[in-house]
C-alpha positions as CSV (number, residue, x, y, z in Angstrom):
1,X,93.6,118.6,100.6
2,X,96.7,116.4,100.1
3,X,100.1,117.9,98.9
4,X,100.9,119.0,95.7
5,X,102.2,115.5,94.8
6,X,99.3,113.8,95.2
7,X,97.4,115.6,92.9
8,X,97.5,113.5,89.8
9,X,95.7,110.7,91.8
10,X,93.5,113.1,92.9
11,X,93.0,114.2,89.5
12,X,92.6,109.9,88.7
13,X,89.6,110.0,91.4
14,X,87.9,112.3,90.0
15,X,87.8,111.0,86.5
16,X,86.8,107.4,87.7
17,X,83.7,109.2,89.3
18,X,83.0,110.4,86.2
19,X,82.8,107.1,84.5
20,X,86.1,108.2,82.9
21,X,88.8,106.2,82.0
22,X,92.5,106.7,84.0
23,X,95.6,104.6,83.3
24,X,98.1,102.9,85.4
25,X,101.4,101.8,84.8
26,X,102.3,99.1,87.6
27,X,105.9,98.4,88.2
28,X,109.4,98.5,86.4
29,X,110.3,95.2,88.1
30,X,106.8,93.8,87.5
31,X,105.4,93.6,84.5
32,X,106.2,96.8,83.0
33,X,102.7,97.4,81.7
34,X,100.4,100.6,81.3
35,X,97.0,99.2,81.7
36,X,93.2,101.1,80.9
37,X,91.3,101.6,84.1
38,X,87.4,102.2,84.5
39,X,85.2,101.3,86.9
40,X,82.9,98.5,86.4
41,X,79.4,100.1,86.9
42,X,80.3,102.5,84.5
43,X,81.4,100.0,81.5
44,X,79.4,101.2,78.5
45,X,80.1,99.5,74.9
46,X,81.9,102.2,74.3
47,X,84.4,101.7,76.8
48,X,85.0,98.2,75.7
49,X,85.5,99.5,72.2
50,X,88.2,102.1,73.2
51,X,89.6,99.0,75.4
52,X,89.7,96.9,72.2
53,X,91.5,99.4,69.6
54,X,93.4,101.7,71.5
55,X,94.6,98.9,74.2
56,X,94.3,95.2,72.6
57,X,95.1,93.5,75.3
58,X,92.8,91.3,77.3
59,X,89.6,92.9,78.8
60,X,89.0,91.8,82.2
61,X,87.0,92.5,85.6
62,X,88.6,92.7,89.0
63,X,86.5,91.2,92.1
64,X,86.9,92.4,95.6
65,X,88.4,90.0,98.2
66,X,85.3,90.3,100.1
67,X,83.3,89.5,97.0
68,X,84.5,86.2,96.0
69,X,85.2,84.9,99.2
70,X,81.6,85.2,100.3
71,X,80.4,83.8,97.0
72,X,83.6,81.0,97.5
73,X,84.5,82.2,93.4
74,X,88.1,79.9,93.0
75,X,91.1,81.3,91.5
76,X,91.5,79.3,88.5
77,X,94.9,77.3,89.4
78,X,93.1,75.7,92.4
79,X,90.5,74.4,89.8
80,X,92.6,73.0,87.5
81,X,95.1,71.3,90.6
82,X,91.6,70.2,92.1
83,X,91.1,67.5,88.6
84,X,95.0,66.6,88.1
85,X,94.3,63.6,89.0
86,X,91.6,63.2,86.0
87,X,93.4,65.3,83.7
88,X,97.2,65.1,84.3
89,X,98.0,67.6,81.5
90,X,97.1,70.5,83.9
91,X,99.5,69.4,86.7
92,X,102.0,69.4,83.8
93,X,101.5,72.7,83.0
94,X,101.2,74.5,86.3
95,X,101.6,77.7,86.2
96,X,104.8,77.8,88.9
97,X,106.8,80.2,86.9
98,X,105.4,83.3,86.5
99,X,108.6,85.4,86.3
100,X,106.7,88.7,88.3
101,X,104.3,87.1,90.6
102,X,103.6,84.0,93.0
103,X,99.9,83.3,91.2
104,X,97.8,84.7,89.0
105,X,94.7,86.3,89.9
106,X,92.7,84.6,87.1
107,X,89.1,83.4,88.4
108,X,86.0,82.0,85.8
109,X,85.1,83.7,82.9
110,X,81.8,84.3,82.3
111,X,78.9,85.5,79.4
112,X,75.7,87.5,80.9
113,X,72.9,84.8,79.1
114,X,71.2,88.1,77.6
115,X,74.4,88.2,75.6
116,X,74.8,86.4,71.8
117,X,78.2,85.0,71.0
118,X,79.3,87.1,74.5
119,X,82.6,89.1,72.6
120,X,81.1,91.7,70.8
121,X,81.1,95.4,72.3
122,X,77.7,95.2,74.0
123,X,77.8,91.7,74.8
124,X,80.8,92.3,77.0
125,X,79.1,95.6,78.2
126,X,76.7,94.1,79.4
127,X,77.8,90.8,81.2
128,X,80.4,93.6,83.1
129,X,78.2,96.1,83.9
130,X,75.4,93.5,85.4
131,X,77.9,91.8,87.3
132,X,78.5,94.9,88.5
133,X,75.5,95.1,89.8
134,X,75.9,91.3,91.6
135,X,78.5,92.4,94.0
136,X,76.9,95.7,94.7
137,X,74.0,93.5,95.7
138,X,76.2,91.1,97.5
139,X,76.9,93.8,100.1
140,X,73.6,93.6,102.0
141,X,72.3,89.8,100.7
142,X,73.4,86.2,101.6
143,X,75.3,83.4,100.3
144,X,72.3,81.8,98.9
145,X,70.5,84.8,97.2
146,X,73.7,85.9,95.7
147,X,74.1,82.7,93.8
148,X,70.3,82.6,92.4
149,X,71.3,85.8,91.4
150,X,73.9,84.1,89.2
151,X,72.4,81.3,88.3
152,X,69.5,83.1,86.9
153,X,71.4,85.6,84.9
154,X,75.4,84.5,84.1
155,X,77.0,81.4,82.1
156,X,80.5,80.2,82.8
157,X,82.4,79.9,80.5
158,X,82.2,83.1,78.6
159,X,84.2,86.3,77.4
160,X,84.8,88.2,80.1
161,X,87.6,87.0,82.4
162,X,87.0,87.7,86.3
163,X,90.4,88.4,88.7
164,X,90.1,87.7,92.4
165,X,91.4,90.8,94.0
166,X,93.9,89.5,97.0
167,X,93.0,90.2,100.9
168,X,94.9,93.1,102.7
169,X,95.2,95.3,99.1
170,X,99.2,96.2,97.8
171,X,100.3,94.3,101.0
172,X,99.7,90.9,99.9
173,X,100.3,91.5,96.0
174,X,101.0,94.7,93.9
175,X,99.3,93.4,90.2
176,X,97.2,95.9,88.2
177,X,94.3,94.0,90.1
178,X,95.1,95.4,93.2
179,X,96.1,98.6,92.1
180,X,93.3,99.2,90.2
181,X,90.9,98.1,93.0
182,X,92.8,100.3,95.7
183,X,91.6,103.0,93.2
184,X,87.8,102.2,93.2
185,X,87.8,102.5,96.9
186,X,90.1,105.3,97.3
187,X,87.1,107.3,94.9
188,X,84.1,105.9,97.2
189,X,83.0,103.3,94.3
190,X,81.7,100.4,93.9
191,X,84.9,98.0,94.3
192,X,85.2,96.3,91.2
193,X,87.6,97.6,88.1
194,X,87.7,96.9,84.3
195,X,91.0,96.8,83.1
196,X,93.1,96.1,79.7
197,X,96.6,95.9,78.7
198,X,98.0,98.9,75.9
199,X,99.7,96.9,73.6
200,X,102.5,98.2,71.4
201,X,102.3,97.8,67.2
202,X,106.0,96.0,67.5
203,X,104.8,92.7,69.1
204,X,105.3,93.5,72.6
205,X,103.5,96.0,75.4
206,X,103.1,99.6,74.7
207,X,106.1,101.1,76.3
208,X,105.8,103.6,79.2
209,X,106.8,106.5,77.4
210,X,104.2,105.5,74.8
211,X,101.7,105.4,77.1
212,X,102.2,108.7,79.0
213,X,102.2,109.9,75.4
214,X,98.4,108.7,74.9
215,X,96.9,109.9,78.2
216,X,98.4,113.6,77.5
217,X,97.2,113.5,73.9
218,X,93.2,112.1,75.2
219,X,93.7,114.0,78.5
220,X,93.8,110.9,80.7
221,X,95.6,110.4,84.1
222,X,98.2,108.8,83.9
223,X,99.4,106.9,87.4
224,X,102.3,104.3,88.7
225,X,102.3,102.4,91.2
226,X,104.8,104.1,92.9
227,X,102.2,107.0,93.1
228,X,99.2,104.7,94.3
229,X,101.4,103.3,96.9
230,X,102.2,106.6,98.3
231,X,99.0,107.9,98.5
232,X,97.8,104.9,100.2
233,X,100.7,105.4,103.0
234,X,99.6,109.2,103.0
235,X,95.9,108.3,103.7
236,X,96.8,105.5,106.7
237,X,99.4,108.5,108.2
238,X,96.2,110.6,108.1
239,X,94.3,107.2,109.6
240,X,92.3,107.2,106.8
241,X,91.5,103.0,105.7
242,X,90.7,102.2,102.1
């Protein structure tokens, strides 16, 4: 049993076995955003909806490291600079700026083809939930069967935007990607998170204390990455690897 301070992540795990949702709040000197959590193979249309009202950001699906390199699933700035020399415009407007982080995790997007227009609640329930089910499947299948898999039941491009999580997690980059992820296999799931922004009513993010307001009104946990990162240093001084 860890320490008393560690029990609000604790408290996190539990509810994202559950099918629960938790939020996390990365970094003051990142983007300063609370974000919803839930794991992936538990995304219901329900979810998506509480995603859509009570965050309003942009609904999105983190991939493992070990997911989309084995699948060789780009980051989307290395598909755009792969065609700057056919369409100049995107060389223009690289993304080299980003004022909190070297690149952004963006991958494809993608539509189950079972789904209609792909953006309504159940379309985008279902296009998560059964990719979902892709990268569980990944884990014991090759290269080859894993891209039948996709070809036979997913469309790019769609409504449901796809991160690549980075190698070595919270070493390499510390974005609600990662943080979210570390979080899936600190509770034994399947790796792959569902996240959203909380958006404020004043034109920019929902603040902090905003947030923490929410999660104690709906009884959600409510994490930083300041606590995610210390529990992952207490689980590798324990030699525990996630």
């Amino acid at each position: 049993m860890l320490p008393f301070m560690y029990e609000n992540v604790d408290r996190a795990i539990e509810s994202l076995r559950r099918g629960e949702f938790i939020l996390i709040y990365d970094f003051d000197n990142r983007e300063g955003e609370t974000d919803f959590v839930i794991a992936s193979g538990r995304v219901t249309d329900s979810a998506i909806r509480t995603m859509r009202k009570d965050g309003g950001g942009l609904i999105c699906t983190c991939v493992p490291y070990s997911f989309w390199k084995k699948i060789d699933m780009p980051y989307m700035v290395d598909i755009y600079r792969s065609i700057w020399d056919r369409y100049p415009l995107l060389k223009y407007m690289e993304a080299n700026d980003i004022p909190y982080d070297a690149k952004s995790s963006f991958s494809i997007t993608i539509n189950h083809r079972k789904s209609f227009t792909g953006i309504t609640d159940r379309d985008r329930a279902l296009t998560i939930s059964e990719f979902a089910r892709v990268i569980e499947y990944a884990g014991t299948h090759e290269q080859n069967e894993i891209l039948s898999l996709l070809e036979k039941n997913f469309r790019t491009p769609g409504h449901v935007s796809l991160l690549n999580g980075s190698n070595d997690l919270l070493n390499q980059r510390r974005g609600h990607t990662e943080l979210s992820l570390f979080m899936m296999y600190a509770a034994g799931l399947l790796p792959s998170s569902t996240i959203c922004e909380m958006m404020g009513d004043d034109g920019y993010s929902l603040s902090k204390k905003e947030a923490m307001k929410y999660a104690e009104e709906h009884n959600i946990p409510y994490l930083t990455g300041n606590e995610i990162l210390m529990y992952k240093e207490r689980l590798k001084s324990a030699n525990i690897t996630v």
